[in-house]
Steps between C-alpha positions, in 0.01 A plus 500: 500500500226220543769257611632743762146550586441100573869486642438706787107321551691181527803609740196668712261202475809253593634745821113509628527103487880500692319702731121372578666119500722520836111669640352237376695244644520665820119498500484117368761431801298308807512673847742375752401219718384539803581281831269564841640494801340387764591533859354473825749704718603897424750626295713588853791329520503321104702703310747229531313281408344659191810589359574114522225382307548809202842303533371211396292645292788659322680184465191384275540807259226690674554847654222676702327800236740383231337208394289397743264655776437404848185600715559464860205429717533527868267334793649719747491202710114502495478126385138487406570778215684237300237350283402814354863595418547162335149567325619882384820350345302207334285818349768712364571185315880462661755272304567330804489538872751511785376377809787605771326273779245208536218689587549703125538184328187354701373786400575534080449085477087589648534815270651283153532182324665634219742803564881355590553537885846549638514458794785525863369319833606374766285207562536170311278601160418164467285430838363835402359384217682749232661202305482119446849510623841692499619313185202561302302733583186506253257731489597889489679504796851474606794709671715500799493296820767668720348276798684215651314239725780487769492885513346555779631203676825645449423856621415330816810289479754827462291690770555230752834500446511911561222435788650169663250517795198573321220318575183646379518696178248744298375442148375814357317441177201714310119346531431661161727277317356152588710254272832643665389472833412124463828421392715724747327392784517143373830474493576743792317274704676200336808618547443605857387141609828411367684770673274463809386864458181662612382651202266782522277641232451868478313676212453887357410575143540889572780733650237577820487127520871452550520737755273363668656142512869649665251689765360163550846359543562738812274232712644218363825545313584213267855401504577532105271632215471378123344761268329248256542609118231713388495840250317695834820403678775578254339892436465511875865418588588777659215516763608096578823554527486814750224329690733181548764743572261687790406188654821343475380133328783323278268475184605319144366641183423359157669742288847709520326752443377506852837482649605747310315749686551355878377183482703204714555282241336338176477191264339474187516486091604797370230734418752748243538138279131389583385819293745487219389188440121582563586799204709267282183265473277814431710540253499152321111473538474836290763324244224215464593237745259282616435541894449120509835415303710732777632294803416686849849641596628454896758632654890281519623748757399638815603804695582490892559893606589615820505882689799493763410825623132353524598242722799694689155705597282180631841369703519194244827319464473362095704198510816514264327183338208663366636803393759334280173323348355837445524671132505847659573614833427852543746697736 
């Protein structure tokens, strides 16, 4: 009777064991790493986008509220509210951050020494003063550089071709963002030298603000337009696009994503790959790579997308040339 007695003690003794060990490993596991995402623009218009960089996220073994978390923080394209978004994330003690344009990453590098910084940008990251240079970055910082130094010049080299007679063309580009608009209308200006192009500088950094540059353009209606690339511009696409349309002024565009919805034509890297490479580093910073060991990534390919219907509206001939150069014509 005693051993039955002790018997059933030690079956109940070992099932309370089976059962308070897979607690107490649950409780003994660490909480799931957390990556802040930082962005200047709005969530308009990035779904795309986002679901490129969990892509690349994915393809590092992570998976958004599986094994990792992701707080998004959004300027709403109020600039000036980005150092205390890069300080919040620095304060929930993020695992690293993802800074989806230079003015985040400007933003987390004043904000951290220490936290890994992914970052995408158009700009070269090296004149910026992110990293010692594309092959070694150093520091905590490195990412994406989806910008190409001839970009621009090229824009301006397609839209002349559209726009034979154009002589004086429009450079629209955001204040705000100061770094960007040093280079664009650098080499816009370059390139127009070269292409014996007036080259005029317009700026907004808010939707009222790019109306009021096409009213402007009633008086004195520029020939061609070039939306310089900026996050204000991209989540504002489709008030450019119907403005250009209104005022009837062959524009070019930095992302497809603007022709897409109306826009004449556009040439750039591809955003879609830009983020799922911007998540894929996320992703091998939280592993344990070292920021400073991870080359900068550019872009090997470039996009040139055109909108027939777009032009059949503006009376533009495309020239058979160029649109068997293009990687999408849209019909």
């Amino acid at each position: 009777m005693a051993s039955h007695i002790a018997r059933r003690k030690f079956l109940a003794t070992l099932s309370g064991a089976v059962v308070a060990w897979p607690l107490a490993a649950r409780a003994q596991q660490p909480a799931m790493p957390v990556i802040g995402f930082l962005n200047p623009a709005s969530p308009d218009g990035y779904t795309e986008r986002l679901r490129a960089f969990r892509q690349g996220l994915k393809d590092t073994g992570y998976a958004e509220r599986e094994n990792v978390t992701i707080e998004y923080l959004w300027g709403e394209n109020q600039i000036d509210r980005l150092p205390a978004l890069a300080a919040e994330l620095v304060r929930r003690d993020v695992s690293v951050i993802a800074a989806a344009s230079a003015i985040a990453a400007f933003a987390a590098k004043a904000a951290t020494a220490t936290i890994p910084i992914a970052f995408v940008v158009a700009e070269d990251p090296v004149r910026l003063g992110f990293v010692a240079s594309l092959a070694r970055p150093g520091g905590n910082m490195t990412g994406i550089n989806f910008f190409s130094g001839e970009l621009v010049a090229k824009q301006l080299e397609f839209l002349r071709e559209v726009v034979p007679a154009a002589r004086r063309v429009a450079v629209l580009v955001n204040p705000s963002n100061a770094s960007r608009v040093e280079s664009t209308v650098r080499d816009a200006e370059a390139a127009g030298r070269a292409m014996q192009l007036q080259i005029q500088v317009v700026n907004a950094s808010t939707s009222r603000e790019i109306e009021a540059v096409f009213a402007g353009f009633v008086g004195e209606r520029p020939d061609a337009l070039l939306v310089g690339s900026d996050p204000l511009f991209t989540s504002r696409r489709v008030q450019l696009t119907q403005l250009a349309a209104v005022h009837r002024i062959p524009a070019t565009y930095p992302v497809r994503e603007m022709a897409e919805v109306g826009g004449l034509m556009s040439y750039g890297g591809s955003l879609t790959d830009a983020y799922r490479q911007f998540g894929g580093y996320a992703g091998r910073l939280l592993k344990g790579a070292k920021p400073a060991d991870l080359p900068v990534l550019q872009p090997t390919k470039f996009e040139l997308v055109i909108n027939l219907p777009t032009a059949r509206a503006l009376g533009l001939e495309i020239p058979a040339t160029l649109l068997a150069r293009a990687d999408e014509v849209i019909v």
